[in-house]
N, C-alpha and C positions, 0 to 999 in steps of 0.2 A: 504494500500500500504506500504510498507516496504520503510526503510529509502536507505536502499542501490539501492533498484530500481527508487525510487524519483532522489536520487543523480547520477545515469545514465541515468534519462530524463532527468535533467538542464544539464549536462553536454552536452548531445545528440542536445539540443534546445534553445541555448544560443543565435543563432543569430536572431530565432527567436522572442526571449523574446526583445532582443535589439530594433528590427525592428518595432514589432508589440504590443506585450503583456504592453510594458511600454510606449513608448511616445503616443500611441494613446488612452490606457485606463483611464494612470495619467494623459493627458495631460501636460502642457508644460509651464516654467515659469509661469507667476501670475495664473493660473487657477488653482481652489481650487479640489486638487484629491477627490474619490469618491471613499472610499473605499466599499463600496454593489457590483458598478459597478465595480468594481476592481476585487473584490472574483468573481463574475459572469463570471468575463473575464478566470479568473484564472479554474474555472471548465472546460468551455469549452475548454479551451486547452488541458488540460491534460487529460479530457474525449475522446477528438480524437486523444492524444497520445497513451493512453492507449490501444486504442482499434487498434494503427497500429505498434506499437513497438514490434515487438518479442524478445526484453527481457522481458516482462510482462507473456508471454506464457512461458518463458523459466523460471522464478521464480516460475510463479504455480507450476509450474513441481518440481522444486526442493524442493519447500515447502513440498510436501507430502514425500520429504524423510526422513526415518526413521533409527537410527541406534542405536544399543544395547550398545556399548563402551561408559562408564563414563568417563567425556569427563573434570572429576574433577582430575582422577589417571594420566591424561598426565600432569598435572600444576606441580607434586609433584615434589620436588627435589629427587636423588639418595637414595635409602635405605628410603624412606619412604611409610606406607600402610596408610591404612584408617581402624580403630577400631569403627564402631558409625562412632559418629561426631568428633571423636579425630585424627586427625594425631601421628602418632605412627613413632620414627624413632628409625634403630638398627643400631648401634655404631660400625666404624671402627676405632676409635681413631683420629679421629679426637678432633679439640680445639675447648674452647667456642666461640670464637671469630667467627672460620669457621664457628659453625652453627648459630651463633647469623646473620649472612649474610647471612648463605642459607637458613632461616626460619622466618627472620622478616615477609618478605612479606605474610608469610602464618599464620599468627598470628592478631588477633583484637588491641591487646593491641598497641597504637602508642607508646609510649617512647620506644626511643629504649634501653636509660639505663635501663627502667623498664622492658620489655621485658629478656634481660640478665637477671638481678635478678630472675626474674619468671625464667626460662628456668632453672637455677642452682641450686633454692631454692626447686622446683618441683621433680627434678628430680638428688637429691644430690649422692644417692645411685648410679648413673650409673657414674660418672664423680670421675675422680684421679687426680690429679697432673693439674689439668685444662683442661683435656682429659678425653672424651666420652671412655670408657672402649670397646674394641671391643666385640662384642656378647651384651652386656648391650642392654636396651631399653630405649626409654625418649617419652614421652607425651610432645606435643606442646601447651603451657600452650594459651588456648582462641584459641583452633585450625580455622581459616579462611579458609575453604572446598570449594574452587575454588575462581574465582575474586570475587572480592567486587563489588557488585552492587546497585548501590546509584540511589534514587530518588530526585528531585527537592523536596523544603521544600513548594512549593507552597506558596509564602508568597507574599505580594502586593510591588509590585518595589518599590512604593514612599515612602515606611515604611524602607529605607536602612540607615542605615548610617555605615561607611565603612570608611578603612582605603587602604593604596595602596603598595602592597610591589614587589619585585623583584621576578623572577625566581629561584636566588641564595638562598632566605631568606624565599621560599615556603617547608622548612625542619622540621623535627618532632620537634625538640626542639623550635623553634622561632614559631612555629605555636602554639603550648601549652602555649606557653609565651602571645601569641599575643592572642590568645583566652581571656584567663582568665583576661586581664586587657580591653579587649572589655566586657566582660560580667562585669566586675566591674562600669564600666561608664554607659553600659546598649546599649553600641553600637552593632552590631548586621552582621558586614559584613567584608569581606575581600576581593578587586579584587589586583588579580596576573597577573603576566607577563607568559601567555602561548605560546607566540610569540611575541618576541620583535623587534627592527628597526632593532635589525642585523640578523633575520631572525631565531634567535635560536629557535628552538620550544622546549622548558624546559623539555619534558617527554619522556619517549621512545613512538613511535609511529608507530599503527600499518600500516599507513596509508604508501604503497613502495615509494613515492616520499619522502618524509620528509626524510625517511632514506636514501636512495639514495643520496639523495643532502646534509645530515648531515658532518658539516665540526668542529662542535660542541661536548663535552659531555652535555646529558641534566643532569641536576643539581636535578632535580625532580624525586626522585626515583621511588617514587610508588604515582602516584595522583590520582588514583581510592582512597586507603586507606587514601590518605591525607583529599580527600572534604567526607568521609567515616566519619572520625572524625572531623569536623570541622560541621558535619550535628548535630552528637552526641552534639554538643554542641552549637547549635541553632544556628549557622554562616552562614548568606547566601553568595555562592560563586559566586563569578565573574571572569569569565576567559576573561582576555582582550588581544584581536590579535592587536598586528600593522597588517594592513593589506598592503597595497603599498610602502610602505617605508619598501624595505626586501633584503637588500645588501648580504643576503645569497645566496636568489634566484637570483640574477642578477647577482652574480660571476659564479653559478653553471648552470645557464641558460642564456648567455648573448643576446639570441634571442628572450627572453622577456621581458628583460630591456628598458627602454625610450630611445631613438633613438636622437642625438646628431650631424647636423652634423659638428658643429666647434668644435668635442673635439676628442682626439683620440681613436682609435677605433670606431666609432662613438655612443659611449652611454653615456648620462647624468652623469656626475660628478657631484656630490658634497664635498668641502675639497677631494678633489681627489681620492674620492671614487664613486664605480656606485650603489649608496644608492636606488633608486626607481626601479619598475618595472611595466609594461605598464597597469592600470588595464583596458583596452580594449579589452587586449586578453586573449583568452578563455582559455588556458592553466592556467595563471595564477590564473583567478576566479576558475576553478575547481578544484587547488591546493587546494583554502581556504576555498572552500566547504566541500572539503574530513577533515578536519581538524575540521572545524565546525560541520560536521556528528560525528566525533569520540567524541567527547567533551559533545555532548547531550547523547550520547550512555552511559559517565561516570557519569552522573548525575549532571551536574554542575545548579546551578540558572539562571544563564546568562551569555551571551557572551555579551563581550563590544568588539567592532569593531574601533579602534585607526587608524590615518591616510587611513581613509577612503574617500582617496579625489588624486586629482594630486598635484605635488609638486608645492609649493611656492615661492622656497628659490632660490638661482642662478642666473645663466645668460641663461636663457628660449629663445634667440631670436632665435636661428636656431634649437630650438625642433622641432620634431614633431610626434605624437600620433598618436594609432593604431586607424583607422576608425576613425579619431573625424575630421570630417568639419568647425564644430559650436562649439561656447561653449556651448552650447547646448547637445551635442554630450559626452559633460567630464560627464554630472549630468546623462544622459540615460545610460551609462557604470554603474557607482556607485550605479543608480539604479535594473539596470541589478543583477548585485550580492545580491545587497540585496534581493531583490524579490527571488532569490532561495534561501539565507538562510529564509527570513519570509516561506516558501515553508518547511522546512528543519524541523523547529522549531512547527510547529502549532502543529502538533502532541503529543507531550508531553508541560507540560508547563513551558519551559526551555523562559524567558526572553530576547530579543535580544536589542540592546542598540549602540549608535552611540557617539562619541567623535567629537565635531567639535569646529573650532575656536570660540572662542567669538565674534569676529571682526567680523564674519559672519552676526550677528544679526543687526548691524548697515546699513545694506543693501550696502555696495561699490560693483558695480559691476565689479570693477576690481579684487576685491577679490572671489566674485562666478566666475567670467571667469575663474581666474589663478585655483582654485582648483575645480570648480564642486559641491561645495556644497550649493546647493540651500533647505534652512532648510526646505519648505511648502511643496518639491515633496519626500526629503529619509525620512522625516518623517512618511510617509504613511506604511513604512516598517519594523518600530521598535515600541517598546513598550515604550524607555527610551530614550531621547534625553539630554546630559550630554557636556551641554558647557564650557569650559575651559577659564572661565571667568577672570583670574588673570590677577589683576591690573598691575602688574607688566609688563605684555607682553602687555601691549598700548602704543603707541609711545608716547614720551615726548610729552606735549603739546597736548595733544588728546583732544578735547571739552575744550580746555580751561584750562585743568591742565598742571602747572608746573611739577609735580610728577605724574603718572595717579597709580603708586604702592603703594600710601599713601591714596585711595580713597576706600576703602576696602567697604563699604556701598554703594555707589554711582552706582560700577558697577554692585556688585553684583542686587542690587535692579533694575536699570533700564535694565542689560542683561538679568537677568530672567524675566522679563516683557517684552522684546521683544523677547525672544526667545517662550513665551508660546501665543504671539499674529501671530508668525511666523506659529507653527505649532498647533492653530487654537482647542487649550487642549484637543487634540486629546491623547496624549501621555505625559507619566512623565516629568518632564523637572527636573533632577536630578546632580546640577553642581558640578564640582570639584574645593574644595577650596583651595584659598595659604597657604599652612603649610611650607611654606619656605620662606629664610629672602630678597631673592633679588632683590634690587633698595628699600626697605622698609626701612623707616625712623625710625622708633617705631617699631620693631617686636616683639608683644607683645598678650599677651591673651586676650588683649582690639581689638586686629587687627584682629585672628581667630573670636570672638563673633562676630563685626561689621559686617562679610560678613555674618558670616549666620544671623544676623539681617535684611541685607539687602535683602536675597534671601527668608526666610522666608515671608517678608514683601512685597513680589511680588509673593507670591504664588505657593513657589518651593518646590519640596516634596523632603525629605531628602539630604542626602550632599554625597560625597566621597574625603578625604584628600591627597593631592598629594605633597608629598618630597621623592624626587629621591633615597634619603640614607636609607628612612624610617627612620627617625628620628620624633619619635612624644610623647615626652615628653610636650611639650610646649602643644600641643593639647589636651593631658590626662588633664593639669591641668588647661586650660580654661573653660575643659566642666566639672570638677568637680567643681571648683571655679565659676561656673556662676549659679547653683543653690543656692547656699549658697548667691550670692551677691542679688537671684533676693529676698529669703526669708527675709533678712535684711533691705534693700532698696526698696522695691517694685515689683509689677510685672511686668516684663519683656516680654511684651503682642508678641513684635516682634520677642523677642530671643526663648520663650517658646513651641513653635512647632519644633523647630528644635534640643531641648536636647535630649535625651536619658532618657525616663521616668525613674521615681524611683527615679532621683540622687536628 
């Protein structure tokens, strides 16, 4: 079955996944899901979609069409042919700089400084004064003959360990930067912002809503060629959506934003903006499916799915959500979505991964009512479960501490210990640690170690480092300074699964 045809049955059959496919296959609070019975369920449906949908008939159909136009010569920019495998361009006098823009993207080589060089050094003969000679020719040095088409590195989730950067900081030069000091430590991963809380989606996107509703420039020029080279250099990628928390979409669609009614206009503020949007309704989960289809299409390792829950934060007393009765109702929505991305994703083996509070694991259930996420049932639908364990974000006094941000061991050890008794080591349980200094007493390489000693020591499979700015100096030199301290001192029985072999 084709991804595009999957993705217009969950779109087609979303209220019946709501109704039926999820809370009566997973069942419901404490009952332990079944995923056999799960896949079971999941055949039969989409065996008698299949066979009653007439898009199914109408894709056969178009599958056997056939057409003779290389479909590489429409990619080319102006005045360029195809020699071989070489892109060949003839010169109107134009300058280096024009074609260094109209031709990076058609080019392997990622520096784009290095690129320039190459492009001048290659083809010195056809350029004057900094200008392409008109009539002249130039070879596109490392010619790239249509999109870049990347494979997942297939590599095992819990073998990540990974750094955390911005949409703005996913550019050719900071990604070369950022590779080479991950390959020196022996770290191995990068997740990006490919949709963040303000709904930016970082790339250009083939997908007409994204564009539609772009109120944004995306900052990410070419991300096919970006995880292109980042594959080259043995980096596994993560592309992480906020998914509910999307104030883009809720400005540009205010009829799928959370419903308010003591605020004006009646939608959800927060700091007097309309931050969230309903994940109940089906417009918006089909949004972030179409987003999720294109992202497997480019080869990514994994989608991590952020704010994958209802909001928190606020004055909640006169909400109220699309179709949710129960709170019951918030976790069947959340599962809803996932269950078509697990749908989405089996096919290739692209990674899917969920971000949830830490606090979750401590079982409050005013905290599962306010957001829906109940770890035992969305667990059944990712591969990586990625708690946001910082000490930092426990309320003073939590268990007993004065500081709960100076306990760097304590939580990581006991939340990864409940987070893998919650979802029953079905799935990775892969946390994101404090690389930042706030409410920390000692912010120090003694404080990065202690958590991954702590999570290590509970049974967590690698880590992902999260500071806002990307600042992670301190982090480079914990985990180079923690093999040296464990060779001098002893072994580090705790710390020792979670380094970065080699150092």
């Amino acid at each position: 079955m084709s991804r595009a045809l999957l993705l217009r049955l969950l779109q087609n059959f979303q209220s019946r996944f709501d109704r039926f496919s999820l809370r009566r296959i997973t069942g419901v609070h404490g009952d332990q899901p079944k995923r056999p019975v799960f896949v079971l369920g999941v055949v039969l449906l989409f065996g008698g979609a299949l066979l009653l949908t007439p898009a199914w008939i109408q894709s056969r159909s178009a599958s056997r069409t056939v057409t003779t136009a290389d479909p590489a010569l429409a990619l080319l920019p102006e005045g360029a042919r195809l020699e071989g495998d070489a892109i060949v361009h003839t010169c109107s006098n134009e300058s280096q700089r024009s074609l260094v823009r109209r031709y990076y993207d058609h080019s392997r080589i990622f520096n784009r400084g290095e690129f320039e060089r190459r492009l001048i050094a290659d083809n010195a003969a056809s350029f004057e004064r900094e200008r392409c000679v008109a009539g002249r020719t130039l070879v596109i040095p490392e010619s790239q003959v249509g999109p870049f088409l990347n494979e997942p590195l297939h590599r095992d989730p819990g073998d990540v360990r990974a750094i955390y950067l911005q949409g703005g900081n996913f550019q050719p030069g900071r990604l070369a930067a950022e590779a080479e000091r991950l390959r020196s430590i022996g770290a191995n991963g990068i997740v990006f912002d490919v949709k963040d809380i303000v709904g930016v989606v970082n790339y250009r996107s083939s997908v007409p809503e994204v564009e539609a509703y772009r109120r944004h420039t995306p900052p990410i020029a070419n991300l096919a060629k970006s995880i292109h080279f980042l594959h080259t250099q043995g980096i596994y990628v993560i592309a992480r959506m906020a998914l509910f928390q999307d104030e883009n979409l809720a400005i540009r669609r205010p009829d799928l934003a959370i419903r308010d009614g003591g605020a004006p206009g009646g939608i959800l503020l927060v700091k007097n903006k309309p931050l969230w949007v309903d994940p109940g309704q089906p417009e918006v989960r089909s949004y972030n499916w179409a987003i999720l289809a294109e992202l497997i299409r480019m080869g990514v390792d994994e989608v991590q799915f952020d704010y994958v829950r209802y909001p928190a934060e606020g004055n909640l007393s006169r909400v109220t959500y699309h179709d949710v009765r129960t709170p019951a109702d918030k976790t069947g929505h959340l599962k809803t979505f996932l269950f078509g991305a697990w749908m989405l994703s089996r096919e290739v083996d692209v990674h899917l991964a969920i971000d949830v509070f830490g606090i979750v694991a401590w079982g409050e259930e005013a905290d599962v009512h306010n957001t829906g996420q109940r770890i035992a049932e969305l667990a059944l639908f990712v591969d990586v479960v990625s708690p946001m364990l910082y000490p930092s974000h426990f309320s003073r006094g939590f268990h007993g501490y004065a500081n709960p941000a100076d306990m760097g061991y304590h939580f990581y050890n006991e939340g990864v210990t409940r987070f893998r008794e919650l979802t029953g080591h079905r799935v990775v349980v892969r946390p994101w640690i404090q690389a930042f200094r706030w409410r920390v007493t000692n912010f120090n390489e003694d404080y990065i170690r202690d958590q991954l000693r702590g999570s290590e020591s509970a049974g967590g499979s690698g880590w992902m480092m999260w500071n806002a700015g990307n600042q992670y100096d301190l982090v480079y030199r914990a985990l180079r300074n923690a093999r040296a301290a464990s060779n001098t001192e002893g072994h580090d029985a705790e710390l020792s699964g979670m380094l970065p072999p080699g150092l």
